[in-house]
C-alpha positions as CSV (number, residue, x, y, z in Angstrom):
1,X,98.0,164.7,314.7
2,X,98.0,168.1,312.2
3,X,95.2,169.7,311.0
4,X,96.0,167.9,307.2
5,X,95.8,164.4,309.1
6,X,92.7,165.7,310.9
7,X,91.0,167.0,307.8
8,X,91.7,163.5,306.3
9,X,89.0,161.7,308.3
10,X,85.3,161.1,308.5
11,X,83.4,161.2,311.7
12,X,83.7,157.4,311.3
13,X,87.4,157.6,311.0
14,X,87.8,159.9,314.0
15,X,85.6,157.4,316.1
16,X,87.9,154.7,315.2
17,X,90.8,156.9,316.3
18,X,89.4,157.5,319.5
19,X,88.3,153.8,320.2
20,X,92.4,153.3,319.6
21,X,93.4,156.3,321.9
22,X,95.3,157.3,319.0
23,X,94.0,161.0,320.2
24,X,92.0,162.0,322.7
25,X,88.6,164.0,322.8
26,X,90.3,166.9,324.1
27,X,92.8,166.8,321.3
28,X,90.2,166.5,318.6
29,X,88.1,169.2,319.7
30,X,90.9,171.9,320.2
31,X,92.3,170.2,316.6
32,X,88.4,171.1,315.3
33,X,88.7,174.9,316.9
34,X,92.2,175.6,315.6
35,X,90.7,174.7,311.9
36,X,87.5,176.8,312.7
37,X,89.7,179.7,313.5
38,X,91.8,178.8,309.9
39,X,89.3,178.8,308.1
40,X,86.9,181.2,309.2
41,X,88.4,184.6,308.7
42,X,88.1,183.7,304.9
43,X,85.1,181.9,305.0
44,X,82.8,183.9,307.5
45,X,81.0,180.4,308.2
46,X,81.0,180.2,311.9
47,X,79.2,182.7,314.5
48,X,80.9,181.1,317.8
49,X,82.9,178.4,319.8
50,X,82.9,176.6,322.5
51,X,86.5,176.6,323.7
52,X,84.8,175.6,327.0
53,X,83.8,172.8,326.0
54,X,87.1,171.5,324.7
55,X,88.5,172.3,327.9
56,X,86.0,170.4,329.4
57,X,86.9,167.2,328.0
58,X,88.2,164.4,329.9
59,X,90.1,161.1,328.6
60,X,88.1,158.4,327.1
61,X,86.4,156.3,329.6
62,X,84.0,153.3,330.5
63,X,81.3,153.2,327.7
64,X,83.2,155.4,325.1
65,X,83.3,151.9,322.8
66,X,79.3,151.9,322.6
67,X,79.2,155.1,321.2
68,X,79.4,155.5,317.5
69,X,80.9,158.8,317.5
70,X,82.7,159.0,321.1
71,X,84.3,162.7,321.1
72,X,83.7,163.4,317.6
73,X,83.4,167.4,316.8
74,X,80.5,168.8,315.1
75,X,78.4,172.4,314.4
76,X,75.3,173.7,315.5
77,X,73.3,175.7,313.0
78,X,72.1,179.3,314.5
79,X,68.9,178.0,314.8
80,X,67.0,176.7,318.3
81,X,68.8,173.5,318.4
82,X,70.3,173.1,321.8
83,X,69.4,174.5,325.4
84,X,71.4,177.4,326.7
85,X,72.8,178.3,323.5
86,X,72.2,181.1,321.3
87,X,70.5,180.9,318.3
88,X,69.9,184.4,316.7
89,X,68.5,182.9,312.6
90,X,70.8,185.4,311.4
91,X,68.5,187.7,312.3
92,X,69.2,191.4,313.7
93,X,65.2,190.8,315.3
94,X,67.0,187.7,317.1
95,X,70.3,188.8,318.4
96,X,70.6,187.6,322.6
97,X,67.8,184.7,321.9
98,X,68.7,182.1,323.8
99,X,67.2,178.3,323.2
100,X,65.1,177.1,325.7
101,X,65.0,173.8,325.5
102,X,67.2,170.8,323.9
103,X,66.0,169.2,320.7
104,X,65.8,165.8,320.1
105,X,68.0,166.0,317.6
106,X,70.4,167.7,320.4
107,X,70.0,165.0,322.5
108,X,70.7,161.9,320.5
109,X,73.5,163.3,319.2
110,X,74.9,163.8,322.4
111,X,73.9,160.2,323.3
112,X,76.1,159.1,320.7
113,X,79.0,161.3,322.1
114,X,79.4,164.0,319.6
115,X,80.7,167.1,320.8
116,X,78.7,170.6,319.4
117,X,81.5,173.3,319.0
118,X,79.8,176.1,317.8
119,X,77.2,177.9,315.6
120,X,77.4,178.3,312.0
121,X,75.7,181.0,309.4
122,X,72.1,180.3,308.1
123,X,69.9,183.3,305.6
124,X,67.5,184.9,308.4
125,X,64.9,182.8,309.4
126,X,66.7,179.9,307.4
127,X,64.5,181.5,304.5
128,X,66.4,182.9,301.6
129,X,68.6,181.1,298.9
130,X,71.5,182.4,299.7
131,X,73.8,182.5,303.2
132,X,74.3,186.6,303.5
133,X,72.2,188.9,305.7
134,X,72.9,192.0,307.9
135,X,73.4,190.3,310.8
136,X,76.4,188.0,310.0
137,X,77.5,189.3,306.5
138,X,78.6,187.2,303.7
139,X,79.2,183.1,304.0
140,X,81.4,182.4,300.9
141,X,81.9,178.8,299.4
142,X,85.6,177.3,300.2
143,X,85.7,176.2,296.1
144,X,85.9,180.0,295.1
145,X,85.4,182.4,297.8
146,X,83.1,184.6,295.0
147,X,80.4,182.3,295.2
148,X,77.5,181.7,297.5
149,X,77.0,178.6,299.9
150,X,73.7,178.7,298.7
151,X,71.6,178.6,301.9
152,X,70.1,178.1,304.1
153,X,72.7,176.0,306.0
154,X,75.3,177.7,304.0
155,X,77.9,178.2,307.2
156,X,77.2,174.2,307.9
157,X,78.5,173.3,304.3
158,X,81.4,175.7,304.7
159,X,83.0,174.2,307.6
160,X,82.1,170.7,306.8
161,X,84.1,171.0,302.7
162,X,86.7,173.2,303.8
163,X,87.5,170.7,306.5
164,X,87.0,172.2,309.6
165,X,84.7,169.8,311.1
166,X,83.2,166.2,309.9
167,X,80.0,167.1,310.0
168,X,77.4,169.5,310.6
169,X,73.9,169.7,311.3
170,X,71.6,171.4,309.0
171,X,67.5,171.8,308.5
172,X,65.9,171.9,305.4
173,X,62.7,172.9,304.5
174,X,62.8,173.7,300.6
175,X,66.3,172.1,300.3
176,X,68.4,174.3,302.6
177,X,70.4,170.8,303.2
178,X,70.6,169.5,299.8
179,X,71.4,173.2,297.5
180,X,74.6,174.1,300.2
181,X,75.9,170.4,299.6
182,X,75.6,170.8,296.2
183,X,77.3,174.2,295.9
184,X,80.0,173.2,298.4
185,X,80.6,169.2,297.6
186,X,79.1,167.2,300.4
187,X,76.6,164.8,301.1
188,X,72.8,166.4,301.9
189,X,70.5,163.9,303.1
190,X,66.7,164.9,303.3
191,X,65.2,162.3,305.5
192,X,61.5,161.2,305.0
193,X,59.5,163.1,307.2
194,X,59.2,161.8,310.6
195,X,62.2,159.9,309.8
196,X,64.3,162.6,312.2
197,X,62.0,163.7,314.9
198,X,61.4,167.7,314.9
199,X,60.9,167.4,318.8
200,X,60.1,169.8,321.1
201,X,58.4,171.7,317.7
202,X,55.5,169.8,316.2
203,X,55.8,166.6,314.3
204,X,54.5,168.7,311.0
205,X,56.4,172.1,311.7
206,X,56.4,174.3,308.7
207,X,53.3,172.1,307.4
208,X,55.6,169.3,307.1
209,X,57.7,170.6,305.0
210,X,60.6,171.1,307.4
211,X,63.5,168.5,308.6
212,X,66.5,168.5,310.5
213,X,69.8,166.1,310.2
214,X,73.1,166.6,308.8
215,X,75.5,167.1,306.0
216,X,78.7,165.0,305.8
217,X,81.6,164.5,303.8
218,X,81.0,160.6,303.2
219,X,78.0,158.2,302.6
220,X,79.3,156.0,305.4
221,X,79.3,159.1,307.9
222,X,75.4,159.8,306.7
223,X,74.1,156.4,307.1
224,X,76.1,155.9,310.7
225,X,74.6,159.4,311.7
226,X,71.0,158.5,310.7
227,X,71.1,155.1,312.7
228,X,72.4,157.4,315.2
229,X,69.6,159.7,315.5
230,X,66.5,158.7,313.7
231,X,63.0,156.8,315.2
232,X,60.4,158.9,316.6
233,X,60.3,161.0,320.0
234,X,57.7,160.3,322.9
235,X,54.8,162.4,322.0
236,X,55.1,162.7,318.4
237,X,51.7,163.1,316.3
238,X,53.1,160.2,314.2
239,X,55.5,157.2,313.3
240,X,56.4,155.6,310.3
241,X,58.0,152.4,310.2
242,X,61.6,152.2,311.4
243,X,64.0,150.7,309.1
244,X,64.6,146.7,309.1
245,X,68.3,146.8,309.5
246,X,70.5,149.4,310.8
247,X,71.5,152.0,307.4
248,X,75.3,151.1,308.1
249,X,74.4,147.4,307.4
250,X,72.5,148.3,304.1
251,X,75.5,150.2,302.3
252,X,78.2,147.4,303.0
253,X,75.9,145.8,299.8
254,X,74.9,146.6,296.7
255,X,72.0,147.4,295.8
256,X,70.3,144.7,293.3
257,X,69.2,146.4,289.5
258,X,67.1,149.8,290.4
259,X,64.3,150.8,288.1
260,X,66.2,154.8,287.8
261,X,64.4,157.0,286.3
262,X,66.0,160.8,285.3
263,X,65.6,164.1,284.2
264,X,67.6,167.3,283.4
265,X,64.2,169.3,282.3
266,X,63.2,171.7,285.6
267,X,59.6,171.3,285.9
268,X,59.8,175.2,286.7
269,X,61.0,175.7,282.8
270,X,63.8,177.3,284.3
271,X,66.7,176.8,281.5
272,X,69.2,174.5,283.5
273,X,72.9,175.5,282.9
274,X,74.8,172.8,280.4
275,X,77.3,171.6,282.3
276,X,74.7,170.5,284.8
277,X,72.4,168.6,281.7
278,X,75.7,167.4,281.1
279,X,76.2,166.0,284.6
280,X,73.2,164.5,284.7
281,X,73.6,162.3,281.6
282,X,77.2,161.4,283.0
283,X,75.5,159.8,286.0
284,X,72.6,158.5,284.9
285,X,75.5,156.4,281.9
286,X,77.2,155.6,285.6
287,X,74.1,154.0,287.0
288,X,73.6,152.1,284.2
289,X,77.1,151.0,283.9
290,X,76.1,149.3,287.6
291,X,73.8,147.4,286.2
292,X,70.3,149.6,286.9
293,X,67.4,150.2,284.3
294,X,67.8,153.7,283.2
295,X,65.1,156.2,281.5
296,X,64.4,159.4,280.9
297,X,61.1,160.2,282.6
298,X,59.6,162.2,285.6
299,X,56.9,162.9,287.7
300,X,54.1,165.0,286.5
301,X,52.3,167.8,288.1
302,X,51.1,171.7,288.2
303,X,54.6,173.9,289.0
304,X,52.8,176.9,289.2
305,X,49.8,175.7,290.9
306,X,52.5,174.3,293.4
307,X,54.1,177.2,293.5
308,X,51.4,179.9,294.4
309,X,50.4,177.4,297.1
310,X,53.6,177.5,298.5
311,X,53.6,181.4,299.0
312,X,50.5,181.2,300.3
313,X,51.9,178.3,302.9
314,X,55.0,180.4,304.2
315,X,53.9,183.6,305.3
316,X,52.0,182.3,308.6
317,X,54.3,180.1,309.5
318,X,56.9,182.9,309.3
319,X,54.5,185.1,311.0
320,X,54.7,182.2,313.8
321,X,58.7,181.9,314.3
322,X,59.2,186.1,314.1
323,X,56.3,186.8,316.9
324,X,57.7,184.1,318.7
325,X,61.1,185.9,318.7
326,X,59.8,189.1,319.5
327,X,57.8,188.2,321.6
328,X,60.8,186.2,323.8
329,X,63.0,189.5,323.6
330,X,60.3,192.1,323.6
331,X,60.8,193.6,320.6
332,X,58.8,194.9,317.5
333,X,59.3,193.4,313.6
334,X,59.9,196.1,311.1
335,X,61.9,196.8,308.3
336,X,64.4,198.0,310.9
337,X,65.0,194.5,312.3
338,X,64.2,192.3,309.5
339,X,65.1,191.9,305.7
340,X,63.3,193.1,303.0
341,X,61.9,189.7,302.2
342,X,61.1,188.6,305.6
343,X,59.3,191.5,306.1
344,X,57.2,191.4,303.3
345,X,57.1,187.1,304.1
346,X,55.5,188.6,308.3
347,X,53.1,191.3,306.9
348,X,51.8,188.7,304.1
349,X,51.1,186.1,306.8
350,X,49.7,188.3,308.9
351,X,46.5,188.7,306.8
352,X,46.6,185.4,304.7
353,X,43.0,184.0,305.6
354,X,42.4,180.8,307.1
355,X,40.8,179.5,304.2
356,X,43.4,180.6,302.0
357,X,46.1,178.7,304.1
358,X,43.5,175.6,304.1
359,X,43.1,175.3,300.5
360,X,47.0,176.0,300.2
361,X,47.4,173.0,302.2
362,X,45.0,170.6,300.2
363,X,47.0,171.6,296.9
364,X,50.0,170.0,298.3
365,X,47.9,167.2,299.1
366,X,46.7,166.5,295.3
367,X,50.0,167.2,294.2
368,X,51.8,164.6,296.6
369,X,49.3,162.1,295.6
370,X,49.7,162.9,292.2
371,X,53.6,162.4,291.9
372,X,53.3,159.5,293.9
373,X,52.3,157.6,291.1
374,X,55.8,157.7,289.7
375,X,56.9,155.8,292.0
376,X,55.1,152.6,291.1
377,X,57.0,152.4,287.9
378,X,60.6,153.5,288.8
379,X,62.5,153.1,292.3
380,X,64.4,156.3,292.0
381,X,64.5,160.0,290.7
382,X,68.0,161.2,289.5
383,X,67.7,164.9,289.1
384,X,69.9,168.0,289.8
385,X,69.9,168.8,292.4
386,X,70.4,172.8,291.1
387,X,70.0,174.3,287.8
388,X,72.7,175.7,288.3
389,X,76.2,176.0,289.3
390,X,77.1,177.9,292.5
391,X,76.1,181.3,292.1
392,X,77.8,184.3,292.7
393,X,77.9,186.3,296.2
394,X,75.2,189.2,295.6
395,X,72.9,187.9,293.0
396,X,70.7,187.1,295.3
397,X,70.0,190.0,297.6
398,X,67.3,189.1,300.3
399,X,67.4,192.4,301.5
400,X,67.4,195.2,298.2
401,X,65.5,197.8,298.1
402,X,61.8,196.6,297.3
403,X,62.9,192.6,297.3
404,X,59.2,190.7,298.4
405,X,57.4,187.7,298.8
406,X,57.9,187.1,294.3
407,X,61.6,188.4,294.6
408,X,62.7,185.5,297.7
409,X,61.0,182.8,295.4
410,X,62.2,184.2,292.0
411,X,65.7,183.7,294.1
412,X,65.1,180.5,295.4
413,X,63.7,178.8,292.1
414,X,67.1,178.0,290.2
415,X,68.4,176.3,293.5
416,X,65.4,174.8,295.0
417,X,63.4,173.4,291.1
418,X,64.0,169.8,291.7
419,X,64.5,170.3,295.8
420,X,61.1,171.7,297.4
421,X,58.6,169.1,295.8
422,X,60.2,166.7,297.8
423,X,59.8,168.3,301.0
424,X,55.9,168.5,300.7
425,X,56.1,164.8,299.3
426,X,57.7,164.0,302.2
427,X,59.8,161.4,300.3
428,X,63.9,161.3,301.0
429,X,66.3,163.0,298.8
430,X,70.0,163.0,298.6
431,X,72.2,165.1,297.0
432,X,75.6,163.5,296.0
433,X,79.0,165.3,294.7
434,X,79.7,162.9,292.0
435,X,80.3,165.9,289.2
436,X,82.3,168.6,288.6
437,X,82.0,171.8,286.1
438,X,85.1,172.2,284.1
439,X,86.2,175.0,286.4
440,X,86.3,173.1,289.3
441,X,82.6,174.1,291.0
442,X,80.7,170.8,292.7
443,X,77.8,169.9,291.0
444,X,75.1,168.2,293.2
445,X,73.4,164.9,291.7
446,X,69.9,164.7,293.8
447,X,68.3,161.0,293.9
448,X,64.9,160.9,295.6
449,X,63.2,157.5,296.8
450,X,60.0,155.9,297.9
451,X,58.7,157.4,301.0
452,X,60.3,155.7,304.5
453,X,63.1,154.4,301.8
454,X,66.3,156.0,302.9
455,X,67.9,152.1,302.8
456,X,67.5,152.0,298.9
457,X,68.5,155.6,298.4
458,X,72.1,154.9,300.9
459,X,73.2,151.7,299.1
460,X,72.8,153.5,295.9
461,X,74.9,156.4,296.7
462,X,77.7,153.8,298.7
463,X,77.2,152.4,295.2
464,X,77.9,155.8,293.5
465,X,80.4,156.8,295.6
466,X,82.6,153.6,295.1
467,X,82.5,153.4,291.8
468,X,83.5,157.0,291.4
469,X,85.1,158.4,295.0
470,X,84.8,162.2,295.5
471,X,86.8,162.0,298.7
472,X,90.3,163.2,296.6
473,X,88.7,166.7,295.8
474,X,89.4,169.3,298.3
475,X,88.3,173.1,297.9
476,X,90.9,175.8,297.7
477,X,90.0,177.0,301.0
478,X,90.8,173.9,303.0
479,X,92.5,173.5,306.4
480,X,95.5,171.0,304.8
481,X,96.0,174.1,302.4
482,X,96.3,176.4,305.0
């Protein structure tokens, strides 16, 4: 097998492979590190391999067929994800941190034999809207090397579009899973919260805002990777119902007629670029052309009131993950070590009252319950995911002279609009590469369901992705170009 014959498969598709001894683990994962080294001189996407592990690999054996991804490669973001392993946050303040502990989400995908080959590039402290920082430098998107990932698992959706691996896993607290997929033409599942459990950090880490999975290249790969890993983990503060029927059973169907609603209007009154309106209206004609009830309508509620509880939400818990750090390696924060923004994000928290953070946290609470009447009139949300179209490496500079708090969210608001409200909803969100701008540059479609619905929102983008495949596109900087 070549890298172009490689590059041409899902995780799914590898599996299948490897159930047929076709290739062998061994042969995959050095196939997965000979890409990574192709692709990453260009791209700047991955911090380090495991070529230990590949040579660690031994010939399928007993058991291999119960796994749904026996041997499969994947990345790591540089965040604590998996014990023994570095995970520095692309942080100068982290360099030589060491995870101490497996995650859940570590485990189970391990449990269903996927193979982590490395660590890829996130914005320090997975915070900033862009993948560049002065620890790691400049992750650039494999459609036009100019432009940003977006972040913050900008080095995940690098490697997974150019080719490099299948998959690879993410987190996403604002829409750090959803804005890189977008900007680099991959599928960015937001579970529902819970849905993936955060184990060994708390059940609501980041005030709930926060989830980890994964972003793939296919809807198939996503719904075979959430059976894979989701239901909750012993100890967790709380459950929500599991689904009724495994996800890989619910996308081999169509979905019957969806009440759709949609919107290309950013509640932020942000202007959104036209090729992305223009996107939107192409999809939304394409979900009706399925047979789905289509309006223009959207949930209603305080931006800016949403907003200025949001900044006062972040700082402590940043405050929390940079002491932590510190503390660990024995080091001081201070501009020295840390960004601009995170800097001013630590010495913000560090004297936001209790109250403050309290009444912060019951905003989000009126606002959830306000949007959630929405959703008893319509089944889904089609937004974009962006209001705009990958931006270009530099405009946003987590780390200029003078950049705070108001400059980070001034740079996340074009990419994260129609992404955040869904993290403190809690509700799932995908973003789907059905459109293109005339240049060639993805543009995300985000559809967001009921909360614990992840089975209406899959059969809906297997729908989607049928009716107009996305797997023919590849990015100039791809490992069958190379």
């Amino acid at each position: 097998m070549n890298l172009s014959e490689y590059s041409d498969h899902d995780a799914l598709g590898l599996a299948e492979l490897l159930r047929r001894g076709d290739v062998t683990p061994r042969e995959l994962a050095e196939l997965a590190l000979a890409a990574i080294e192709k692709i990453d001189p260009i791209l700047n996407a991955v911090i380090e391999t495991f070529p230990d592990r590949a040579a660690a690999l031994a010939e399928p054996g007993s058991g291999v067929s119960d796994m749904p991804f026996p041997g499969v490669p994947f990345l790591g973001k540089d965040l604590p994800f998996e014990k023994g392993v570095r995970a520095e946050m692309g942080s100068e303040l982290a360099q030589g941190f060491v995870a101490p502990v497996d995650t859940e989400l570590a485990i189970r995908l391990r449990a269903a034999g996927a193979i982590n080959l490395g660590r890829t590039t996130t914005s320090e402290f997975a915070f900033a809207a862009t993948t560049e920082n002065r620890a790691t430098g400049k992750t650039r998107n494999p459609w036009n090397i100019e432009r940003s990932t977006a972040g913050s698992s900008g080095g995940a959706a690098a490697s997974v579009a150019s080719g490099a691996v299948p998959f690879a896993q993410g987190s996403d607290a604002g829409g750090s899973i959803r804005t890189p997929s977008s900007f680099c033409g991959l599928v960015g599942l937001k579970p529902t919260r819970a849905r993936v459990p955060l184990a060994p950090f708390p059940t609501l880490s980041q005030a709930g805002l926060n989830n980890f999975f994964v972003l793939t290249r296919t809807v198939r790969d996503c719904a075979a990777l959430l059976d894979a890993v989701e239901g909750p983990a012993v100890g967790d503060t709380f459950e929500i119902a599991r689904p009724a029927i495994p996800y890989r059973a619910v996308i081999a169907r169509a979905p019957s007629s969806l009440r759709v609603a949609f919107t290309s209007v950013a509640w932020s009154g942000l202007p959104v670029d036209s090729a992305v309106v223009a996107a939107v209206r192409h999809t939304a004609k394409l979900c009706e052309e399925l047979g789905h009830r289509v309006e223009e309508a959207a949930p209603e509620f305080d931006y800016a009131t949403y907003i200025a509880a949001q900044k006062t939400l972040f700082p402590p818990y940043v405050v929390q993950d940079v002491e932590a750090v510190a503390k660990a390696l024995g080091r001081t924060p201070g501009p020295d070590n840390l960004q601009s923004t995170t800097w001013d994000l630590y010495c913000r928290g560090r004297t936001t009252p209790a109250t403050d953070l309290l009444a912060a946290l019951d905003t989000y609470s009126d606002i959830v319950r306000r949007v959630a009447v929405f959703w008893q009139s319509w089944d889904l949300l089609l937004t974009p995911t962006c209001t705009v179209l990958p931006q270009r490496l530099g405009v946003n500079d987590p780390d200029r002279a003078g950049a705070d708090t108001d400059t980070m969210f001034n740079q996340l608001a074009p990419q994260e609009t129609f992404t955040s409200l869904f993290n403190a909803t809690g509700q799932p969100a995908i973003s789907l590469p059905l459109q293109e701008s005339d240049d060639g540059l993805p543009i995300g479609m985000q559809f967001v369901g009921r909360f614990g619905d992840e089975a209406q929102l899959l059969a809906l983008a297997a729908q989607l992705e049928a009716a107009q495949p996305w797997s023919g596109r590849r990015p100039a900087v791809h490992v069958a170009n190379l």
